[in-house]
Backbone bond lengths (Angstrom), bond angles and torsions (degrees), N, CA, C in turn:
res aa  C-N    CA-C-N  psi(-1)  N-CA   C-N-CA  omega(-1)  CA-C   N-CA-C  phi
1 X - - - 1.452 - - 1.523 109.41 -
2 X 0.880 82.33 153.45 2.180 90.39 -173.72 2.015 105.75 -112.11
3 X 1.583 89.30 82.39 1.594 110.71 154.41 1.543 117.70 -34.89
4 X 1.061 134.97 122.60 1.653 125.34 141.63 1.458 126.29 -110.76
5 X 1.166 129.89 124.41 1.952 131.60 -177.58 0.918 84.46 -48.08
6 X 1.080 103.77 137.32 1.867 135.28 132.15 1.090 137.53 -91.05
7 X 1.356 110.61 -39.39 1.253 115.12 -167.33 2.108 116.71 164.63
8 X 0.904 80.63 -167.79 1.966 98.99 171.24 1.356 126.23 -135.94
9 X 1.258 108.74 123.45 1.685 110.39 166.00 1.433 106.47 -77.59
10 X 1.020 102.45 95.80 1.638 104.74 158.33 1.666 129.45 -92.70
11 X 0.701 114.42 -14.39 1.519 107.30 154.42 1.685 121.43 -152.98
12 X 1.419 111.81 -178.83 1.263 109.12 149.33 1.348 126.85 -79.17
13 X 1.603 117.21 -177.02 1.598 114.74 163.14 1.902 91.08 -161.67
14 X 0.983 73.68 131.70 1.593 105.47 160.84 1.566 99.97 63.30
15 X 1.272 129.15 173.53 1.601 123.04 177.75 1.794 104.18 -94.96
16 X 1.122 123.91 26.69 1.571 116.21 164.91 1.207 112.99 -109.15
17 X 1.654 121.34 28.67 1.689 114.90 142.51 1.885 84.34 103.38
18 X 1.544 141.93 2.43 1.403 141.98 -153.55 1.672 85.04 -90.72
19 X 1.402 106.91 148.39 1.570 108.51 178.94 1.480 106.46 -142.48
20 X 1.285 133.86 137.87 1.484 156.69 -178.65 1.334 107.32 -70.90
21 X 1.138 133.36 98.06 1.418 136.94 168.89 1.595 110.92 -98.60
22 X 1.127 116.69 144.67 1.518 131.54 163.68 1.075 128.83 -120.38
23 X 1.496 129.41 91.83 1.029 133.04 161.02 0.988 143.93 -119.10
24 X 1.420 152.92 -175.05 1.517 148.82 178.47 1.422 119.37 -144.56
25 X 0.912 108.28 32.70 1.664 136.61 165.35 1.512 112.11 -42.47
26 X 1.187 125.36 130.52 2.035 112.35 175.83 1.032 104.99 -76.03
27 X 1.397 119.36 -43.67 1.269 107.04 -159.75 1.691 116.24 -107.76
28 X 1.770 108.68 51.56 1.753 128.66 177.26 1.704 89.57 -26.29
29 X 1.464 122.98 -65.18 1.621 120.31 -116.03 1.702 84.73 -85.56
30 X 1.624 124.18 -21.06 1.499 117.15 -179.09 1.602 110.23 -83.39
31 X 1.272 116.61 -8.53 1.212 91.54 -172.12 1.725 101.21 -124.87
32 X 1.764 128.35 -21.60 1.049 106.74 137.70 1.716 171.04 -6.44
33 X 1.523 102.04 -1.37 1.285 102.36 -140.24 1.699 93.23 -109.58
34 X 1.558 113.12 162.86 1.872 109.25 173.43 1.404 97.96 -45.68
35 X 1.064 99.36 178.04 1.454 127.82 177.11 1.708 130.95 27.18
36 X 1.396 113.13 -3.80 1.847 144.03 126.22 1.519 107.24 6.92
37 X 0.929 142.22 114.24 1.627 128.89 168.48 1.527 103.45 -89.17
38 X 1.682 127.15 147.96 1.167 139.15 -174.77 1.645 103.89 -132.26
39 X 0.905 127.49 149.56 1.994 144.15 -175.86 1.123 85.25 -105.75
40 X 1.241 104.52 155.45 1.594 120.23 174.44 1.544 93.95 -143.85
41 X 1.362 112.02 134.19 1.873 123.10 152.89 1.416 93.35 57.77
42 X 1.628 102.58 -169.21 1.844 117.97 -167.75 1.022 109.94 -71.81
43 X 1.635 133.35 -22.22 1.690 137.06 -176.57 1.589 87.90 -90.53
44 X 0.937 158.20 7.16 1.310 151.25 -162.40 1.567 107.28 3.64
45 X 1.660 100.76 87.15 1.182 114.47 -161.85 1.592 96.31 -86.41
46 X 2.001 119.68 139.34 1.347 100.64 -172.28 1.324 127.38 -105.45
47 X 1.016 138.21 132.66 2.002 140.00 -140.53 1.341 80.26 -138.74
48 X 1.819 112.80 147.24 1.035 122.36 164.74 2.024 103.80 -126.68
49 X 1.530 90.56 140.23 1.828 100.74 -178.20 1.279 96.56 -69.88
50 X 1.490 87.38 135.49 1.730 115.89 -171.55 2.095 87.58 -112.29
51 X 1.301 102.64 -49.72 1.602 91.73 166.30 1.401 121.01 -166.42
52 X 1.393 115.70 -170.71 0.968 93.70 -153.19 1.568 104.79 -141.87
53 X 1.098 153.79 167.81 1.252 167.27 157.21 1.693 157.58 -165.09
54 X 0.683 154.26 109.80 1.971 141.42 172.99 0.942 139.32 -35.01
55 X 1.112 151.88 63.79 1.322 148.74 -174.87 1.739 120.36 -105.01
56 X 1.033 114.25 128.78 1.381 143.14 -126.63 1.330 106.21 -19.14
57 X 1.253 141.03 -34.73 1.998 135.08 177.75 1.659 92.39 -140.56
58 X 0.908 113.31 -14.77 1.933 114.12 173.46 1.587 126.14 -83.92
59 X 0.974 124.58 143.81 1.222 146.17 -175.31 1.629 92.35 -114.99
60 X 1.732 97.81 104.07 1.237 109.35 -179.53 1.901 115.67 -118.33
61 X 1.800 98.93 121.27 1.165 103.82 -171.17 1.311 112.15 -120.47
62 X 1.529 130.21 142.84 1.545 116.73 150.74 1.277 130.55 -109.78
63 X 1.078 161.71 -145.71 1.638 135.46 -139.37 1.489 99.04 -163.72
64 X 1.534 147.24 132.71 0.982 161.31 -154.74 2.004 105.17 -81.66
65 X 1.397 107.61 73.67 1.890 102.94 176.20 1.548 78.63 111.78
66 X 1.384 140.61 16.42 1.266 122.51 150.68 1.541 109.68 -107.57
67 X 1.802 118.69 132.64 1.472 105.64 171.72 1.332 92.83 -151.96
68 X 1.687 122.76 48.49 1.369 120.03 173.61 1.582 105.45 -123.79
69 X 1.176 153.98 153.68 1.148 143.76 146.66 1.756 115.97 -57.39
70 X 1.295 88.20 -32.46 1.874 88.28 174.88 1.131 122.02 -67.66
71 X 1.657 115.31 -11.84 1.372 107.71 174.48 1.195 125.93 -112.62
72 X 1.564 126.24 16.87 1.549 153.61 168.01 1.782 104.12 -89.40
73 X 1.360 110.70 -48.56 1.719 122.09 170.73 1.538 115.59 1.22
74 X 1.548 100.61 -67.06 1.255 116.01 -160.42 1.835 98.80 -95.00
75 X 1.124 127.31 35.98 1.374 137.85 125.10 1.761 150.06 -118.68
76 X 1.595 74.37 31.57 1.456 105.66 -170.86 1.792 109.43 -68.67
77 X 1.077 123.38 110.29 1.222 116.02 -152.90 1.647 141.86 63.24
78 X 0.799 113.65 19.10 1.582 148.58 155.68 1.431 113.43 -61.24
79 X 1.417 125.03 121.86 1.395 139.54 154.46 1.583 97.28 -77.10
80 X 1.771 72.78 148.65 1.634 92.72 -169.35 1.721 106.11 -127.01
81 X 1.372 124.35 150.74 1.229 97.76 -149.42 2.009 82.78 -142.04
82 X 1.270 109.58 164.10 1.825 99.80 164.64 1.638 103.41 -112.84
83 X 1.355 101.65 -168.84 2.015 98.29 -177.49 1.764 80.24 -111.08
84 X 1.081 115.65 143.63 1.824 114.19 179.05 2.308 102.78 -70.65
85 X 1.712 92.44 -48.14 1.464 83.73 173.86 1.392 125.79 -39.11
86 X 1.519 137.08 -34.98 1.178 151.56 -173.35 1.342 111.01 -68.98
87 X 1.356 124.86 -10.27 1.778 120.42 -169.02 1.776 93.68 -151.79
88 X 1.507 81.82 161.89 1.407 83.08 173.44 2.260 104.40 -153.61
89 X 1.067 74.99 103.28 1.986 90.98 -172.02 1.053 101.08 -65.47
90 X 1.769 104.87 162.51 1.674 116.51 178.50 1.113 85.45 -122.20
91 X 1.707 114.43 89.34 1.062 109.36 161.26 1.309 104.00 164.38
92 X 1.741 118.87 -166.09 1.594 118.63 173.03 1.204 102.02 -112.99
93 X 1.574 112.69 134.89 0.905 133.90 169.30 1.953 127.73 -70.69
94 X 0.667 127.63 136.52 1.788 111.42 -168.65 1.661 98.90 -67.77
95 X 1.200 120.43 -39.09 1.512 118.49 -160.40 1.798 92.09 -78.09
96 X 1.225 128.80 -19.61 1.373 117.23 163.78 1.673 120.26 -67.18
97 X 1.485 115.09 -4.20 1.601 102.91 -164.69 1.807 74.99 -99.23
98 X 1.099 168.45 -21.36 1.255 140.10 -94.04 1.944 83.90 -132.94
99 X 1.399 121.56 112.51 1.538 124.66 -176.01 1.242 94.61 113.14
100 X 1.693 147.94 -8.53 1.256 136.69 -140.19 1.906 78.53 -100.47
101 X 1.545 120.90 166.10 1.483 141.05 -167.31 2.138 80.30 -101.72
102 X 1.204 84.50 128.48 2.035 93.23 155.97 1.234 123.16 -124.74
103 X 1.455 96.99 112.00 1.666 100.97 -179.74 1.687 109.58 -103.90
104 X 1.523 116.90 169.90 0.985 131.66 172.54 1.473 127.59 -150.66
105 X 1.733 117.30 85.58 1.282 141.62 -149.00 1.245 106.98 63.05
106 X 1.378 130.53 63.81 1.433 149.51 -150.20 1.483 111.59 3.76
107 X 1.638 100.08 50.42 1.770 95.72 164.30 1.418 87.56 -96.08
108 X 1.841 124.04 154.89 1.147 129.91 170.53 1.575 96.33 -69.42
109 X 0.972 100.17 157.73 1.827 112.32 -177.77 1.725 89.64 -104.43
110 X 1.608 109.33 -69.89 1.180 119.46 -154.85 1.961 100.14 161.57
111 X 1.408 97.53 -164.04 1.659 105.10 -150.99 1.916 84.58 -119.67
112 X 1.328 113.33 135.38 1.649 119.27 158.70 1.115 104.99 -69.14
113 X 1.633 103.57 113.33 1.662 107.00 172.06 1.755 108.92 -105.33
114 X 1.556 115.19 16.21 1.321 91.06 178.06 1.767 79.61 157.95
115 X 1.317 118.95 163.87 1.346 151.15 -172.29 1.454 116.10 -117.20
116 X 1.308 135.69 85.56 1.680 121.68 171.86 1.673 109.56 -70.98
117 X 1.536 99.17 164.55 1.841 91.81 -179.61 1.906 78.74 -114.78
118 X 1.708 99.03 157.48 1.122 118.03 170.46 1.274 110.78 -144.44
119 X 1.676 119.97 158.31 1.563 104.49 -177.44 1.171 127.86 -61.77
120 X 1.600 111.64 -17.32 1.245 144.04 178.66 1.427 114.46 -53.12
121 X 1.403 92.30 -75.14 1.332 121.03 -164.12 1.673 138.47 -170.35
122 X 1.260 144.99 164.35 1.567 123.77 -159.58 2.063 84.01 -98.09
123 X 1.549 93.25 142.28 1.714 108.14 171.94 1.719 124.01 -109.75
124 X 0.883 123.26 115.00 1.502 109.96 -161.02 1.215 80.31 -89.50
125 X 2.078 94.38 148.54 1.552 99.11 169.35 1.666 94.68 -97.85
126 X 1.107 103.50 151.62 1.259 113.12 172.07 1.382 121.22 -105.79
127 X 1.628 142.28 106.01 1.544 116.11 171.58 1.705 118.12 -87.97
128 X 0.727 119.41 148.54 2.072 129.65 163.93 1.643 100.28 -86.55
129 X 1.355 109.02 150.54 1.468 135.80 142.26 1.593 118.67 -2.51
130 X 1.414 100.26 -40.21 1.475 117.84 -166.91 1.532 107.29 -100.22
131 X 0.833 133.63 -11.82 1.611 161.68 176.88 2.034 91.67 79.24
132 X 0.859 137.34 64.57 1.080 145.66 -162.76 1.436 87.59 -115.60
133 X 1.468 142.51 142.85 1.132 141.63 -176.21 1.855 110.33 -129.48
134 X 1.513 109.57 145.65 1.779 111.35 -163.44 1.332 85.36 -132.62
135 X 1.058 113.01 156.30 1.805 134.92 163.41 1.394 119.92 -132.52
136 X 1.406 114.88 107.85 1.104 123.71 -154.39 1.857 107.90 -115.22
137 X 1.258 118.63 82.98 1.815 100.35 179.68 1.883 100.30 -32.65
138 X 1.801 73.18 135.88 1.532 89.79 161.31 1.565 118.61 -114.83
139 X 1.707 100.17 80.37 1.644 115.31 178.31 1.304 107.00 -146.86
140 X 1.235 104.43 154.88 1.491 107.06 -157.66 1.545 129.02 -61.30
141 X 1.354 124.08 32.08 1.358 133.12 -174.73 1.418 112.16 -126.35
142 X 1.673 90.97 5.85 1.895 98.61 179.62 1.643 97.70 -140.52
143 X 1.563 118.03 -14.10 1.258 108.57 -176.77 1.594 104.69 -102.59
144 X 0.859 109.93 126.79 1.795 117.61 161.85 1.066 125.40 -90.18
145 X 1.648 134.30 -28.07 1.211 129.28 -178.61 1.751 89.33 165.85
146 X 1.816 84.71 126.55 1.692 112.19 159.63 1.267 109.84 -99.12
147 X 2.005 115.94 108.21 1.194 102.05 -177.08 1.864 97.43 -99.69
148 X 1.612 116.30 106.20 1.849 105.70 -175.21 1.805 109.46 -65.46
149 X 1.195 117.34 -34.74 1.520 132.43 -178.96 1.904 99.93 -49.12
150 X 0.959 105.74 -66.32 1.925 115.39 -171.52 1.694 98.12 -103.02
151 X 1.156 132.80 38.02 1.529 149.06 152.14 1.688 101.29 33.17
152 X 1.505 105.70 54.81 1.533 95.83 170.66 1.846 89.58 -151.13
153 X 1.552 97.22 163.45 1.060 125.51 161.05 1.382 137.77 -113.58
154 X 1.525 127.95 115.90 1.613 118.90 171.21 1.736 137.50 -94.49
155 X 1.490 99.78 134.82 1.594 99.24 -163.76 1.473 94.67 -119.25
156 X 1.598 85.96 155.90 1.641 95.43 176.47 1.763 97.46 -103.77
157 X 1.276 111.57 140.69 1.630 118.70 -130.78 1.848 80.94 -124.33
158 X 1.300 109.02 118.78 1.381 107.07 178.01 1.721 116.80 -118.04
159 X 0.971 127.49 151.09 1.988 98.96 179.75 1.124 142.80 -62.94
160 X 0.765 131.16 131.67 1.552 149.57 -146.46 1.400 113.37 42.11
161 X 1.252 104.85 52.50 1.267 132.13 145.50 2.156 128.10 -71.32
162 X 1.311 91.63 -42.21 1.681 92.13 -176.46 1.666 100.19 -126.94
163 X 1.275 118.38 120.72 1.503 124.54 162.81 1.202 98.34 -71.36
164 X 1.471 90.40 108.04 1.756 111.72 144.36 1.265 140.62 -81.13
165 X 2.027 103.25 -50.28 1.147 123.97 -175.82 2.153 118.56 -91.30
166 X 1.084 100.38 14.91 1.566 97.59 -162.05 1.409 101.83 -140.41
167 X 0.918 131.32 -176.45 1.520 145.90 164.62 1.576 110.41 -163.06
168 X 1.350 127.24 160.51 1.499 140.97 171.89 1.282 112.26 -110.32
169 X 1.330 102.07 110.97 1.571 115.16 -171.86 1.557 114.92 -99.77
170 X 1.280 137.62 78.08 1.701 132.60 179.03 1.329 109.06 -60.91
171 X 1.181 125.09 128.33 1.035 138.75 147.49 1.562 138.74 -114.28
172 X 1.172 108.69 101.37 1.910 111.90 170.98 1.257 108.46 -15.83
């Protein structure tokens, strides 16, 4: 089955079973909704929204035959996840760019190995051949076209834009 993050229960609220989620999802308002199915934790246990609301950076939900706080508990810190079959977005999803080829004036760039979040904005890391790694905002002044059909992406490539010559080596 094809999981997508959502988010985190980070806390409870109130003793009628209501739970604090955090997430940063684009598309909150499609998958928010009553009767919506939500995953919970590594069993992606399945809960359906009983309701729904905002409260101040939380995405606050309670659960369809849940109205105890004792029985939300044991998703206290729990990622919460949707099934992708269940929705269908107008739009791109980040976990769809991630394996896609990046070129730039059809030089291969390298392969999306992953998406950072920023307050800004989401950064694809990019790796090369060389395991040399690029970070590229993914907003529209660097993206030219997500093609998902032929699994590549085009950027308009500015300087020192793509590490070629260097890599970042951590060491303990």
């Amino acid at each position: 089955m094809d999981y997508i993050y959502l988010g985190e229960i980070v806390n409870t609220h109130g003793i009628k079973g209501e739970v604090r989620i955090i997430s940063d999802f684009k598309f909150k308002n499609d998958v928010f909704k009553i009767g919506k199915n939500l995953y919970i934790g590594n069993y992606k246990d399945k809960e359906i929204i009983n309701s729904y609301r905002v409260h101040k950076n939380y995405d606050m939900v309670t659960f369809k035959g849940i109205t105890d706080i004792n029985d939300v508990l044991k998703y206290k810190g729990k990622k919460v996840y949707i099934l992708r079959s269940e929705f269908e977005f107008n739009g791109i999803l980040d976990e769809d760019v991630i394996g896609l080829e990046v070129f730039s004036k059809d030089k291969k760039i390298g392969v999306v190995e992953d998406i950072l979040k920023s307050h800004a904005h989401p950064i694809l890391e990019v790796r090369n051949s060389n395991s040399n790694i690029s970070y590229i905002p993914f907003i529209d002044e660097f993206i030219l076209n997500v093609d998902l059909q032929n699994k590549r992406i085009d950027i308009e490539e500015i300087e020192g834009l793509i590490n070629e010559n260097w890599y970042i080596n951590f060491v303990s």
